[in-house]
N, C-alpha and C positions, 0 to 999 in steps of 0.2 A: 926641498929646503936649500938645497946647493945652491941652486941659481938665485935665490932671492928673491922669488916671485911671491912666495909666504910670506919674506917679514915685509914686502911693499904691501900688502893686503891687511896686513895685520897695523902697519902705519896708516894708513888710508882708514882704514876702521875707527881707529884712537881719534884722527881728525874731524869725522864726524862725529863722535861722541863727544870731544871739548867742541864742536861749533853747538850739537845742540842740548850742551850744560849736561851730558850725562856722567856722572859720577859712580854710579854702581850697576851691578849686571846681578838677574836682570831687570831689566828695565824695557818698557813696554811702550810705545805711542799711539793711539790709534785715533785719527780723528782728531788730533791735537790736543788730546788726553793722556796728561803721564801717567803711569802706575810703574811702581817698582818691587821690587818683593818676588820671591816665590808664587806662584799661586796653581792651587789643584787644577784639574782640567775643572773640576764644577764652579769653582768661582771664577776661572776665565772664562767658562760660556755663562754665568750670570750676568760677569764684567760686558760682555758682549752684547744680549739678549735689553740689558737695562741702555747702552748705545744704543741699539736699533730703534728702542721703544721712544726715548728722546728726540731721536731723528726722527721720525713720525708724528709728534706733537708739532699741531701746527701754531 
């Protein structure tokens, strides 16, 4: 933390997050799908499982 290598990372972080609208943590993208919220490990592998199945509908 002395050399300042942590809050330039921690800057740089903040700036992706206002370039892409993110407001609260966490906050999730995948596939150009927001979710935010907490979520169990069973509903992020739902959240996952119900992507994969939509990417496969042709």
């Amino acid at each position: 933390m002395g050399t300042g290598r942590g809050m330039e990372a921690v800057k740089r972080d903040i700036e992706e997050a206002t370039r892409l609208q993110i407001s609260s943590t966490p906050t999730y993208i995948i596939n150009g799908i927001r979710m935010t919220g907490v979520m169990t490990p069973a509903v992020f592998d739902e959240f996952l499982s119900v992507l994969r199945r939509s990417a496969q509908e042709p």
